[in-house]
N, C-alpha and C positions, 0 to 999 in steps of 0.2 A: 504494500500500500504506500503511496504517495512518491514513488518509483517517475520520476521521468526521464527523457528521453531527447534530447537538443534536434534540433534541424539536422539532417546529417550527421548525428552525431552516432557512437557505437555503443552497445553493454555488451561488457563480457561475463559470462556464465561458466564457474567451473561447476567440478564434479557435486561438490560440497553444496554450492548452491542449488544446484538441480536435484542433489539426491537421488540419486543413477549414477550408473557407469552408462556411456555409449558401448558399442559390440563393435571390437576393432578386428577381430579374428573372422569373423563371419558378416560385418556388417548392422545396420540399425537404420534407422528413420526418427526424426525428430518432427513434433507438431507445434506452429506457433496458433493458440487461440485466444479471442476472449471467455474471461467468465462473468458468470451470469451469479446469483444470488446461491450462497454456501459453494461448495464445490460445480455446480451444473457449468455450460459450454454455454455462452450467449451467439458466438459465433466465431468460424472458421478463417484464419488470416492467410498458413502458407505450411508448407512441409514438405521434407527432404527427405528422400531415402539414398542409401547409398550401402554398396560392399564392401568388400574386406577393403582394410588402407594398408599403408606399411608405415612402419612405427615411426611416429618423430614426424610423419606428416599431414598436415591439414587439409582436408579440402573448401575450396569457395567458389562463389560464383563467377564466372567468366564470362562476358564485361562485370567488374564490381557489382554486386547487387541487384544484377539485374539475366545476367544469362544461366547456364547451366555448371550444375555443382561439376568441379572440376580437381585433383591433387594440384597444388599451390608447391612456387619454386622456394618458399618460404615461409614459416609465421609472419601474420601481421596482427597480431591481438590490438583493439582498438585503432585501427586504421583500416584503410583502403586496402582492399584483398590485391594481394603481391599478380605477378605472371604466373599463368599457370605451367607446370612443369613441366616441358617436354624431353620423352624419351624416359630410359635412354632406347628405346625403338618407339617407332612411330609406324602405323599404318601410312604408307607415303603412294599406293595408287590404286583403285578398287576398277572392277570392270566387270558390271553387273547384266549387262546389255549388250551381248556383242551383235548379235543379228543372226545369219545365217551363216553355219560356216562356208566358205569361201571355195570355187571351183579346185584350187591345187591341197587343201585339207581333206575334199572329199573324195580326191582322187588319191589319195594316201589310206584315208578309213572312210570308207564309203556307209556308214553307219554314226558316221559323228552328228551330233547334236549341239545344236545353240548353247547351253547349257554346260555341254565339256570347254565350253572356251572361256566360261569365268575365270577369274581370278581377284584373289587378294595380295598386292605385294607390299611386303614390310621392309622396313630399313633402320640399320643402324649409326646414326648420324654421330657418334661420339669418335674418341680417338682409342677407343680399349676393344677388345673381342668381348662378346658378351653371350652369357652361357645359358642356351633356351631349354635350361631344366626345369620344369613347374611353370614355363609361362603357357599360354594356349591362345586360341581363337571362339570367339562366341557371338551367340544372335543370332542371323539369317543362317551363317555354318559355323559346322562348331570342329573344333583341331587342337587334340594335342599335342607341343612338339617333342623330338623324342627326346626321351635325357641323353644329355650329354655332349648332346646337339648344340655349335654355337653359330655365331653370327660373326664376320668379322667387322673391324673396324671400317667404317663406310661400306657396305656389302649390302647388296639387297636378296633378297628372295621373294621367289613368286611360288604365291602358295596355290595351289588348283584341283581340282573336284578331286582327279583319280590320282593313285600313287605314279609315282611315272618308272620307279623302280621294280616295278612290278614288269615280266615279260611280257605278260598276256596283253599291258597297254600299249606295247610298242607302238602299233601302226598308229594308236590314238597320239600319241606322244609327240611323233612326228608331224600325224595331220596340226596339231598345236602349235608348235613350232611355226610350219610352213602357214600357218593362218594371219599369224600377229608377228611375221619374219624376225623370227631372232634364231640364235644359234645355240650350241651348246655353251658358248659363256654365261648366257643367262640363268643360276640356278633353279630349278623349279624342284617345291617339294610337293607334297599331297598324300593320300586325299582327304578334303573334308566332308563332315556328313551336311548335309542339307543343301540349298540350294538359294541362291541370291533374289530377292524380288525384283522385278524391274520397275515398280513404281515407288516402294518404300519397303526401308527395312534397315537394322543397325548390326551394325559389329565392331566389337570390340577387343581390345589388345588386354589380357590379364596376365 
């Protein structure tokens, strides 16, 4: 009671004051309301859910206060929420829509399909190799990567529906390749389960 609140201004909220722990290992969601007379709800203001984080850091909105909950390069308690943190991989090209495969793809795998020619590619923009044990892909497709599996330093990978290590997808492999012309430089791992929408849908780097 008798709690305000400046023009742009901030309050910070620890544990002590909330009485909760938030769920940093699995995740939690926060509600801001008002109340109405004894404990009741007079009404609904805003609320955040969010998953796992990793220790030591905060997430906020991106633009300040106004876009979506995002891991933050930094604390800013009582101030303007910091840049949010990029990397260290970044989903850097999606290709959800390819169209029809292409007359010299289907003359490689005369059975390919619109759908084998997605992809997700990632990248690693830092100056270290970075080690894709525990991280994965999720939302429209979902992907393990394997342990032990890294990234190197500026490296990208295209990730794509089927395994390409597999023999059986040889011809597909190719037809792939020969669709969106690149060569064996370009690494491609796979495959993921699901399938990209072409009007809407999310994925995310964990």
């Amino acid at each position: 009671a008798g709690t305000t609140l400046a023009a742009g201004g901030y309050l910070v909220f620890g544990e002590n004051d909330l009485n909760f722990a938030l769920n940093g290992d699995d995740g939690d969601d926060v509600w801001l309301v008002t109340g109405g007379a004894g404990e009741t709800i007079s009404g609904f203001v805003d609320d955040v859910h969010f998953g796992a984080a990793q220790a030591g850091e905060a997430l906020g909105r991106s633009p300040n206060a106004a876009g979506r909950l995002t891991p933050m390069s930094n604390l800013t308690l009582g101030a303007m929420n910091a840049a949010p943190r990029v990397g260290p991989i970044i989903i850097s090209e999606i290709h959800y829509n390819p169209g029809m495969p292409s007359p010299d793809a289907l003359a490689l795998a005369p059975t390919l399909e619109s759908s084998d020619l997605e992809f997700v590619e990632i990248l690693n923009p830092t100056a270290s190799s970075i080690d894709l044990t525990q991280w994965r892909i999720r939302g429209g497709v979902d992907l393990n990567f394997d342990a032990a599996s890294t990234l190197a330093a500026g490296e990208a990978v295209v990730v794509i529906p089927f395994n390409p290590d597999n023999s059986h997808n040889a011809d597909r492999l190719d037809a792939f390749r020969a669709h969106h012309g690149i060569d064996d430089s370009v690494r491609l791992i796979g495959g993921y389960a699901g399938q990209l929408n072409n009007s809407y849908d999310r994925v995310q780097l964990q």
